[in-house]
Every structure is written in C-alpha cells, then in structure tokens.
N, C-alpha and C positions, 0 to 999 in steps of 0.2 A: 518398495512402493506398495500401495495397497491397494492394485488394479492392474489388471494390466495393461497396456496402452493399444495394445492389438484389441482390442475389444470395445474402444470406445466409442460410443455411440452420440453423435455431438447436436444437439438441436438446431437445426437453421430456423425455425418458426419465428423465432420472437429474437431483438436483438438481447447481445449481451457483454454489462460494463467490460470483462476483458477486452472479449476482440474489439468494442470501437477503439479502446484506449490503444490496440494497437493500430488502427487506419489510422487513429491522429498522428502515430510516432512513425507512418508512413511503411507500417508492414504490411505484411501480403495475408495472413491469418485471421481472415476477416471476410465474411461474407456479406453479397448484397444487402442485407435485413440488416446488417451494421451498419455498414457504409449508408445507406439511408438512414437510419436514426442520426448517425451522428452530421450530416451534411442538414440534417434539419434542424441539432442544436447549433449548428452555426449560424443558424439565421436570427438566432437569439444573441451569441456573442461570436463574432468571428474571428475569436483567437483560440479557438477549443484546441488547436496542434500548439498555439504556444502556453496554456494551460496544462497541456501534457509532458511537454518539454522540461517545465519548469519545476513539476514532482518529480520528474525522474532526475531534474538537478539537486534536487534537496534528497534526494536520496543518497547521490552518488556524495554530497558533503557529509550529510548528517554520518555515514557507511565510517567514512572519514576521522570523521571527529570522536565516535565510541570506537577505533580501534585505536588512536591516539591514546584514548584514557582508558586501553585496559582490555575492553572487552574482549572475546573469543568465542563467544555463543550468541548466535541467533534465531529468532522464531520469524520468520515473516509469513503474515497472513494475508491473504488476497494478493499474491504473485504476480498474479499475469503472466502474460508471454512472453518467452526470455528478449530480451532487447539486449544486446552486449552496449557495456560492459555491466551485468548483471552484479546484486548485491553480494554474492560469495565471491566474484573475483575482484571486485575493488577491497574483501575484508579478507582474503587467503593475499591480493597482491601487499598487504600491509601489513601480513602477520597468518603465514601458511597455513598453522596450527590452526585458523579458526574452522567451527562447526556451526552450520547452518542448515536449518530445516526451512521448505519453503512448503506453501500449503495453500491451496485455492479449488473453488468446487465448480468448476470449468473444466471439463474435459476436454476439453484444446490444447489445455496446458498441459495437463496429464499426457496427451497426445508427444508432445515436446520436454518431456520432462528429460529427457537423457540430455538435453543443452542443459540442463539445471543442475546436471551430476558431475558436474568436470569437476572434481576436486582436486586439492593439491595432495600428492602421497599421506602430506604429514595431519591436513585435515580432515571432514568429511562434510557434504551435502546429501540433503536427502529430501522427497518430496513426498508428502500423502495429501491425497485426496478426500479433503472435508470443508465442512460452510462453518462459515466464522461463527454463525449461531447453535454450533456446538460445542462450545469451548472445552467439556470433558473428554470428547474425542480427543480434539488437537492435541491436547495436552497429556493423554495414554499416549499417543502416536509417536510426537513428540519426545518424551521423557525418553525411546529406545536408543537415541542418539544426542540428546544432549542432558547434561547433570543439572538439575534442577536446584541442587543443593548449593550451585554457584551461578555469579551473576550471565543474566543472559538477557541480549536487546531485544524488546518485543517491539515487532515495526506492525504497525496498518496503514497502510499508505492510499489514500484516496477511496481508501475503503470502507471506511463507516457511513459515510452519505448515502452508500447504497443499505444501510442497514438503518429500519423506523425504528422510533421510539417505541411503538407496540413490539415491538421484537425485542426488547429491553437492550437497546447499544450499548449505555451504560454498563447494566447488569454483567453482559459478555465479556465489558475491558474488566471488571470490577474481581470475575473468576481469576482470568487470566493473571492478573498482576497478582491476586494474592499468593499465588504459587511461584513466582520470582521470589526468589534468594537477595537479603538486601546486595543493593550494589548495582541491580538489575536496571534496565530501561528501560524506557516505553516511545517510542517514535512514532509520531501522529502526523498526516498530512489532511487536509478536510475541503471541500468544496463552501463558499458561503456565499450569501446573499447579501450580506450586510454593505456593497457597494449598488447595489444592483435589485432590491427586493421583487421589481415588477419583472424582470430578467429573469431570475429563479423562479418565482410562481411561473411562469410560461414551461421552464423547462420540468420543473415539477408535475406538469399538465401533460408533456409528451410522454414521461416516462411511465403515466399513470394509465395512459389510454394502452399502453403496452404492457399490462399488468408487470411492471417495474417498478422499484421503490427510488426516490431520491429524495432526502432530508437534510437539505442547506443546514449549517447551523452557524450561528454568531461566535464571533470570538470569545464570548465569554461562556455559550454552551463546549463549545473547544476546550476551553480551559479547563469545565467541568470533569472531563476525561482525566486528568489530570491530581485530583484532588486525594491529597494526601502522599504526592509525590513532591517532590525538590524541582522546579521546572530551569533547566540548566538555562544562562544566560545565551539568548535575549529575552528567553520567554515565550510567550505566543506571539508570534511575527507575523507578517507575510512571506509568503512559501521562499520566495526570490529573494529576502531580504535576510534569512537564516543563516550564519555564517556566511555572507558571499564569497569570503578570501578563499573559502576551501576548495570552491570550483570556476570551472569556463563561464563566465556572463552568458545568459540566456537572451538575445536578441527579443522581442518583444513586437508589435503593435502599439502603435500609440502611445500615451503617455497614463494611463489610468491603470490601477495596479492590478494585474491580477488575480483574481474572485477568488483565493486560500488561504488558509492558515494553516502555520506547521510548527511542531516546540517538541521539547525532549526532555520528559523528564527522570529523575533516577530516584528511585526506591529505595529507602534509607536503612 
C-alpha cells in the first residue's frame, strides 16, 4: 500500500461519495456530514438505499460474468468501503488465481484496507491510494501487481458522475483503456437523469453548495465511455436489468426504474 493507514487523517468537514454510499448500504463508516447529505438526497428520490443496492448487485453479476469468460485481473477504481461480499471474493470464489487492485482516494477506505487484502494463497489483492483523475499514477501503482501485457477488467462503478466534464471524464477512461492488452474490459455503472431531469438538477444543486461535483449523464453520454470498444450484450442497460440471471433480485420501491445505466464492454 502506499500509505500507511495508521496515519490517516480522514476529513469530517464536508461529506463524501464513499462514506454516504456506505449509510445507504446501511454501514457504520459514515459520519454525521454524510448521513445529512445523503438523508437530504432522499428527499429528492427516496430510494437512494435501493439505488445503492442495485450497483452493488450489478457488480456482484457483472464480477460474474468476466470470470465466466476468462478474466483473472482486475483494476477497480473508486472502491469504496469494503461491503462483503466484496469484488475479489466473488472473482478469487470463481477462480482463486484472480488479481485484483482496488484504488480510491478516501482515506476511510485506506483506513480499512486490510478487509480488501484477504486474498486467496494462489491470488493477490492489493490497494493504493490515488484519485481517479490520475490515471498515470493508478496505472505505475497498478502495473506492480498486475501484467498489463494481458487482459484485465477495468470496473468504475458509480464513480464517474462524481468526476465533470472539466476534469476531462472522458479523457481519464480514454488513458486508462489505452493500456489494457486487447481482450481487456471496462465495466461502467453511472447515475442519470434522463428519467428524472428536474430530480437531478436538485441534486446537482446539493452537491454543488458542498463544493462536490455530480454529472448525471444520459445513456448515450454513457455509451460515450465506451466508444471503440465491443459493448457485450445487452449493451447499455439499466443497472438492474444487466444480466439479472446472474444474481439475487433487488427488491425495489415502486414501479419506476431506477435512475442508472450500466454495460461492459471488451477491447478488441
């Protein structure tokens, strides 16, 4: 690791997208200034626990289905806080061998990184601490533990919504994938607007008065991510609607779908 976790010094000031994501998933690693932000984006939609639920199920499928076809290296970026069953144990309980780097620039998580290191003997986990708006970091950090010269899944999971357009989103998947080895993947989950537009502008409003970034984006900015990649079937979906067969049904609110898009595509 590239910190040591005895030393980390964690901001309570301002909230921050890890720890609410884990008050929604009903953890304890979350302070007041979260739990207030995010009891506030509930009054915008009040299924923000089952919008949480719901990436973490398309994680646990999507985790799934690239160890079905092959995979054995992972990068994930913007982690979060380990929630079990975390992405190295559903891809080590599928195929031990796998290697998986996790990496998030939250020192909370750093704090709890030894839950991110249970590997199996025969594979390895490992975590550094860096912002996704480094990508030539990640990727030195990265390269010590996994072979760049073979395929490896690149997951962002609900993570680029916190990353503007001025910060070049694009630009950072555009680094990252060129250094995937064909065969490689990219797994995408995204927050969007496009059922909801006056919804999103509100919460775009909270996170702004909190010098925080959030940038909804449409399904076909989504797809954007994507371009020049193979987008495995179905495509760009709803987060919930991605392979269902591969996991537990996510219980729900209502009948109106949940405001994500999520797809996966492989570099040829």
């Amino acid at each position: 690791m590239s910190q040591d976790p005895a030393a980390v010094r964690i901001d309570t000031s301002k909230p921050h997208p890890a720890r609410m994501y884990d008050w929604f998933l009903g953890g304890k690693d979350n302070y007041p200034v979260d739990e207030e932000m995010a009891r506030q984006l509930l009054t915008v939609d009040a299924r923000g626990r089952d919008m949480a639920r719901v990436n973490r199920a398309f994680m646990h499928r999507a985790i799934r289905w690239l160890s079905a076809h092959g995979v054995r290296q992972y990068l994930d970026i913007g982690t979060g806080i380990p929630t079990e069953p975390n992405l190295h144990q559903i891809a080590q309980e599928a195929a031990p061998d796998s290697r998986i780097v996790y990496c998030d620039n939250d020192p909370i998580v750093l704090a709890h990184a030894a839950a991110l290191l249970r590997s199996t003997p025969e594979g390895a986990t490992e975590y550094i601490q860096a912002d996704a708006r480094d990508p030539e970091l990640i990727l030195e950090r990265a390269g010590k533990v996994l072979d760049f010269g073979k395929p490896i899944a690149l997951s962002m999971l609900a993570l680029l919504h916190f990353v503007g357009d001025e910060d070049g989103a694009y630009d950072l998947v555009g680094k990252l994938v060129d250094k995937l080895a064909p065969g490689s993947y990219v797994v995408l989950s995204h927050v969007t607007g496009d059922f909801d537009p006056e919804g999103a502008a509100k919460a775009v409003g909270m996170y702004k008065a909190r010098g925080l970034t959030l940038r909804p984006r449409s399904r076909d900015e989504l797809a954007a991510f994507f371009d020049g990649l193979e987008l495995v079937d179905p495509g760009v979906s709803l987060t919930a609607e991605w392979h269902p067969e591969l996991g537990e049904a996510v219980p729900v609110q209502g009948d109106d779908p949940i405001p994500g898009w999520a797809a996966v595509g492989r570099k040829a």
